[in-house]
C-alpha positions as YAML, in Angstrom:
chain: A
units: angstrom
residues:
- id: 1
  name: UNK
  ca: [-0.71, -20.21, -5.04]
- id: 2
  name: UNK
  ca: [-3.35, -20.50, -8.21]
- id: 3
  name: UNK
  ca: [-5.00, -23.09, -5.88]
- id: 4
  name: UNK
  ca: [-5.25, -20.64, -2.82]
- id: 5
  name: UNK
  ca: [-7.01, -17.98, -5.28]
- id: 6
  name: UNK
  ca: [-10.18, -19.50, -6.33]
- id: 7
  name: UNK
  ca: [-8.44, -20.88, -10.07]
- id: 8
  name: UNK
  ca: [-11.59, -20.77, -12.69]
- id: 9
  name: UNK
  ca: [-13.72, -19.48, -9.58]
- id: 10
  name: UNK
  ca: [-15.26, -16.19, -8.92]
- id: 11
  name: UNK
  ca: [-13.79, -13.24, -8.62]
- id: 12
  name: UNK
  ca: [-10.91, -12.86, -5.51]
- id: 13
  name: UNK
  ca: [-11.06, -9.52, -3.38]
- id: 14
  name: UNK
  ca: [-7.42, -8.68, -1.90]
- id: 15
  name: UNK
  ca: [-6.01, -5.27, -1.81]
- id: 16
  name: UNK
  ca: [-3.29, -3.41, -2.99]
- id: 17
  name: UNK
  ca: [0.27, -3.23, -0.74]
- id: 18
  name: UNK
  ca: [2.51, -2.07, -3.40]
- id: 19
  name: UNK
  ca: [2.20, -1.23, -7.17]
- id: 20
  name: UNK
  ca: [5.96, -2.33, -8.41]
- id: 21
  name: UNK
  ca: [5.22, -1.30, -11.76]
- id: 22
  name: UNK
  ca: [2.64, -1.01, -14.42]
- id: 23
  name: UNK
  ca: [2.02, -4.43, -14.96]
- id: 24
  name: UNK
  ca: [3.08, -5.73, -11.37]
- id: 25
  name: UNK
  ca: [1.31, -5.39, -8.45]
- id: 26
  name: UNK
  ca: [1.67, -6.63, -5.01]
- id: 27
  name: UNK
  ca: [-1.28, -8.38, -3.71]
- id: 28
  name: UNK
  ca: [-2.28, -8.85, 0.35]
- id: 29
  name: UNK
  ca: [-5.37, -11.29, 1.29]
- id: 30
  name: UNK
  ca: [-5.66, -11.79, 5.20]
- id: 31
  name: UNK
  ca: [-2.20, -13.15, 5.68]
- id: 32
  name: UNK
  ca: [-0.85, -13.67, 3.10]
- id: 33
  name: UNK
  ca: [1.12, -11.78, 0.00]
- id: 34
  name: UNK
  ca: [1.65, -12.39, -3.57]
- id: 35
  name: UNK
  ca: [2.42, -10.58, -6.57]
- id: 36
  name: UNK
  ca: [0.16, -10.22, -9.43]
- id: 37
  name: UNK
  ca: [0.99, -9.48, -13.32]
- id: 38
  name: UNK
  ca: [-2.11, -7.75, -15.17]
- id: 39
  name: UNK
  ca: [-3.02, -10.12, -17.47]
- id: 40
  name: UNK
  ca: [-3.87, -9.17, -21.49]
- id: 41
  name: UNK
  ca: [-1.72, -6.35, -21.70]
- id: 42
  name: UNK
  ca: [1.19, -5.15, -23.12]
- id: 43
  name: UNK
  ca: [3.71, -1.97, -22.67]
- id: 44
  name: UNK
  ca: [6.38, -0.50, -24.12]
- id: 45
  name: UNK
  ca: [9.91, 0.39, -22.52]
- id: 46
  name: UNK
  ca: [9.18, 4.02, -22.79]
- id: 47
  name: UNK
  ca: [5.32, 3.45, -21.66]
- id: 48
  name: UNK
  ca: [7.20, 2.22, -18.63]
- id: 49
  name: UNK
  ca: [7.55, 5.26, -15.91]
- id: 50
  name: UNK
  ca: [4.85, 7.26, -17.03]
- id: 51
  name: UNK
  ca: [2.11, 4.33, -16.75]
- id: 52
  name: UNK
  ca: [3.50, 3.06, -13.07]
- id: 53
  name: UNK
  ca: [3.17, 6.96, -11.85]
- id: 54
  name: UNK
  ca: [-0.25, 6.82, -13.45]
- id: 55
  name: UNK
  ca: [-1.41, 3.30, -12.35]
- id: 56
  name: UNK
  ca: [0.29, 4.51, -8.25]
- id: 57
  name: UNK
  ca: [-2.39, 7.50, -8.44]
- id: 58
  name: UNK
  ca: [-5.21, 5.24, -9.48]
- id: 59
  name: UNK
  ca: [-4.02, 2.40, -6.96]
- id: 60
  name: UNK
  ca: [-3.31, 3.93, -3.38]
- id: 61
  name: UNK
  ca: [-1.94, 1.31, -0.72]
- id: 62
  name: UNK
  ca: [-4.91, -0.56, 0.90]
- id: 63
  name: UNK
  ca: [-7.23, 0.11, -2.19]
- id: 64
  name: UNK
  ca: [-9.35, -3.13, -2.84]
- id: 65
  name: UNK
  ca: [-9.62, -5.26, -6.00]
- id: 66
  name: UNK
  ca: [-10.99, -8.01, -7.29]
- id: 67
  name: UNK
  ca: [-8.98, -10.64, -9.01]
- id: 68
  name: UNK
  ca: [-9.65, -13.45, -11.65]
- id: 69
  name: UNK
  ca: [-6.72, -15.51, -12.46]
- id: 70
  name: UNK
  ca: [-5.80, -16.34, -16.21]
- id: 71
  name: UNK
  ca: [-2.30, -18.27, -15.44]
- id: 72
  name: UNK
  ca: [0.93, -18.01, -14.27]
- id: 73
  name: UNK
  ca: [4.33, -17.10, -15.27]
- id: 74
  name: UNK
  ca: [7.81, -18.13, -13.45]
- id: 75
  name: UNK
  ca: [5.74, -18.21, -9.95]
- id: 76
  name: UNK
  ca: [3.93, -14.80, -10.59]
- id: 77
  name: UNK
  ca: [0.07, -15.14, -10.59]
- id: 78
  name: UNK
  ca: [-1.23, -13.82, -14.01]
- id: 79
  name: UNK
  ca: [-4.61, -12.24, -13.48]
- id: 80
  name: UNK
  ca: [-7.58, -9.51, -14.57]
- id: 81
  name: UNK
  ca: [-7.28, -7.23, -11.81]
- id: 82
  name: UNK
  ca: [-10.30, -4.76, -11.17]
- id: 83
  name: UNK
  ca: [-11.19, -1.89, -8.56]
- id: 84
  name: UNK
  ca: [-13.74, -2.98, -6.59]
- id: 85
  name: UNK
  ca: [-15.58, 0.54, -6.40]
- id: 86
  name: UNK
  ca: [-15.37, 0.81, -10.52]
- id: 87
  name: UNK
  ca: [-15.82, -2.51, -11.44]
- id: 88
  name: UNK
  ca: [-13.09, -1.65, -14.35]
- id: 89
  name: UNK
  ca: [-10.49, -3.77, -15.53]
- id: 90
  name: UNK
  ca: [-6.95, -1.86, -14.73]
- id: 91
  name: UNK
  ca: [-5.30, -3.58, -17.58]
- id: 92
  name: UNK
  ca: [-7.78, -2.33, -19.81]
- id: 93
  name: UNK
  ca: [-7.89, 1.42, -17.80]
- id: 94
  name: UNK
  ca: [-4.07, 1.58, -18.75]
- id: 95
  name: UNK
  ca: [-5.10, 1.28, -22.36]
- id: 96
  name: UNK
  ca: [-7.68, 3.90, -22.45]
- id: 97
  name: UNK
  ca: [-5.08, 6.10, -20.65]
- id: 98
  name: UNK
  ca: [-2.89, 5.78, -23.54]
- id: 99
  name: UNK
  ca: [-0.57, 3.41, -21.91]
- id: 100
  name: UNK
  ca: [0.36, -0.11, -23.57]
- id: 101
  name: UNK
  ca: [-2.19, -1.87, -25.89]
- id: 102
  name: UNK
  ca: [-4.38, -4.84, -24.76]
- id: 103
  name: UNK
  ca: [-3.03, -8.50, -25.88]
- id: 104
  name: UNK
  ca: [-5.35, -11.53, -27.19]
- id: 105
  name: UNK
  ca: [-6.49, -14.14, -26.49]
- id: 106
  name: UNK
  ca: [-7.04, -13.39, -22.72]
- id: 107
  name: UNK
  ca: [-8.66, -16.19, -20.86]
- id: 108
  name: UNK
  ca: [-11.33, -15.35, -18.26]
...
């Protein structure tokens, strides 16, 4: 899958088919699917709910990102995920929100 996405490449558009929760996404490029975990950030239990209602309004179905893979975890694609019409990184949007705090080192 890392090999299908560019790994250490540019950036990767896709868009979004379903926001699972704050820190999981699922990802659609042409034909395929795949689900992405934000990469460099952290939440709380309790940050849990709020932040995926939060991160749903920001992230309609269809909306387009960009991504750029850091690693992987048990199959799921670890990644910096941005909007492509902000050019902001979500992971770091869900910090300035209040949500979670942002975890180092984060490769790029």
């Amino acid at each position: 899958m890392v090999a299908l996405l560019g790994w250490g490449g540019p950036l990767q558009a896709a868009e979004v088919l379903q926001v699972r929760t704050a820190s999981l996404l699922q990802l659609g490029d042409g034909n395929r699917s795949y689900t992405v975990q934000l990469a460099c950030f952290e939440l709380t239990p309790e940050q849990t709910a709020p932040a995926t209602t939060w991160l749903r309004q920001q992230l309609p179905r269809r909306t387009r990102v960009n991504l750029r893979p850091v690693g992987q975890a048990d199959g799921t694609l670890l990644a910096q995920v941005e909007r492509l019409d902000r050019g902001t990184d979500l992971a770091g949007d869900l910090v300035q929100a209040g949500f979670g705090r942002t975890i180092e080192p984060c490769r790029s």
